[in-house]
C-alpha positions, 0 to 999 in steps of 0.5 A: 409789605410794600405794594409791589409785594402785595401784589406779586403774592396775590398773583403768585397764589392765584397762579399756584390755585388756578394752575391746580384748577385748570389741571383738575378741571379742565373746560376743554382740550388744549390744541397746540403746545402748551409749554410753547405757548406758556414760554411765550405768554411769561416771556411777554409779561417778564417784558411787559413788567420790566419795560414799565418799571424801567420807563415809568419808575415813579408814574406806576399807579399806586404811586401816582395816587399817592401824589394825586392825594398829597396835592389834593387833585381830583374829585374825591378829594374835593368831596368829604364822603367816608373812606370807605364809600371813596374806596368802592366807588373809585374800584367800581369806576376804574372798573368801568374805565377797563371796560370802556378802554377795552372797547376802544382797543377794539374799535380803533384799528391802531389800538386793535393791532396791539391789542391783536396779539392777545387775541392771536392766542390760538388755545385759551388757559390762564397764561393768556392774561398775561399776553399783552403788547408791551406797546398797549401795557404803556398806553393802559398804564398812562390811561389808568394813571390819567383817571387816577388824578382826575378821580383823586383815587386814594392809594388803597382804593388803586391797590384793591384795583390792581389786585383786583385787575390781575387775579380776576385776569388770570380767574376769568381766562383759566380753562377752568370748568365751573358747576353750571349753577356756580357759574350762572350765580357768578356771572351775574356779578363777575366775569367767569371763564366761561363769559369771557371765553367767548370773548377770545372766538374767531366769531366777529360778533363774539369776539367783540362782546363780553368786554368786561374783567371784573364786574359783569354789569357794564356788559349787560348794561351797554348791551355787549353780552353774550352768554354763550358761543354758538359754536359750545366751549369744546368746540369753538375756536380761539384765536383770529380767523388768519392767525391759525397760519401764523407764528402765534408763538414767536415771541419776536414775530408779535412784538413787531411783525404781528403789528403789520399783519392787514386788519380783516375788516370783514371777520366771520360771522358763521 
């Protein structure tokens, strides 16, 4: 199998488990209309994968280490440590490189206002991990592809990232309710649902915190955890304070309208 279809298969399964999952064990009642907002989250992702595959081709990542490795670029390939340590070590520190894009998404205002749209969701399930600008899908990838070469990741590393990148997405956005044990064990290695939920509150001092998507480490290390939000899961609300009067649902209202919308810069605190 060629990597698309590694991927595409892992993505399928979790899709198909956390689907059920979210079905059996719900954290909360959905608000709004769920066909309509998963009609809109699969209609941006469809979007998103074709806009990159059609405008970067031969620039996707895996195949970008593959060129990175065969002309001996980066840092790993200047140094003579066992594959497998390589490997670990260019997954963890691409794991930090989210982390920290993800900051940056939110504290620059031009990124935030692409970034925005994901968090215009106003219900929060395993469809909005695929909620993403095409816009900002572009600028992730070239970033990704630029700590690619200057790592000299080897391909298999870059393959267990983006694995890791797009199942662990759709895990930690599931409205999926965990055993509170589960989920304490959990999240003092990974990202669960219930760390990343408050991530998506209306709340300015949630909602930029608990940035991390895989490794729950950066968070607590650069001091931007927050366990739980103020307000509970059941009852807290998702989305941006002005986006509850918005077409958050329009697909053709957030690939352009929605990039105009004024930044609140004074966003609730209680």
């Amino acid at each position: 199998m060629d990597e698309a279809s590694i991927r595409l298969s892992i993505f399928i399964t979790l899709l198909v488990l956390l689907t059920l999952g979210q079905q059996l064990f719900p954290r909360r009642k959905p608000l709004h209309s769920t066909p309509k907002r998963w009609l809109t989250n699969f209609s941006i992702v469809i979007i998103d994968s074709l806009l990159v595959r059609g405008l970067l081709g031969v620039l996707l990542p895996v195949l970008v280490a593959q060129w990175s490795t065969e002309q001996q670029w980066g840092l790993f390939n200047l140094l003579s440590l066992p594959d497998v340590i390589t490997v670990i070590l260019c997954v963890v520190l691409l794991d930090g490189l989210i982390y920290w894009q993800h900051r940056l998404f939110h504290n620059r205002p031009t990124l935030w206002r692409l970034h925005r749209v994901h968090h215009y969701d106003k219900d929060y399930d395993l469809s909005t991990a695929l909620r993403f600008h095409p816009f900002e899908i572009l600028l992730s990838v070239l970033i990704k592809n630029l700590a690619i070469i200057i790592l000299g990741a080897p391909a298999l590393a870059v393959l267990i990232f983006e694995s890791l990148l797009s199942g662990m997405a759709l895990f930690n956005h599931a409205n999926l309710k965990l055993p509170l044990k589960l989920d304490i064990m959990l999240r003092r290695f990974i990202v669960t649902p219930d760390m990343h939920r408050v991530h998506h509150s209306i709340y300015n001092n949630e909602m930029h915190r608990n940035f991390g998507f895989n490794l729950s480490i950066w968070d607590r290390w650069f001091n931007s955890y927050v366990a739980q939000p103020k307000d509970g899961h059941k009852q807290m609300m998702i989305g941006q304070p002005e986006s509850q009067q918005l077409p958050t649902n329009n697909l053709f209202w957030l690939m352009w309208p929605a990039l105009k919308q004024p930044i609140q810069h004074k966003t609730k605190t209680d």
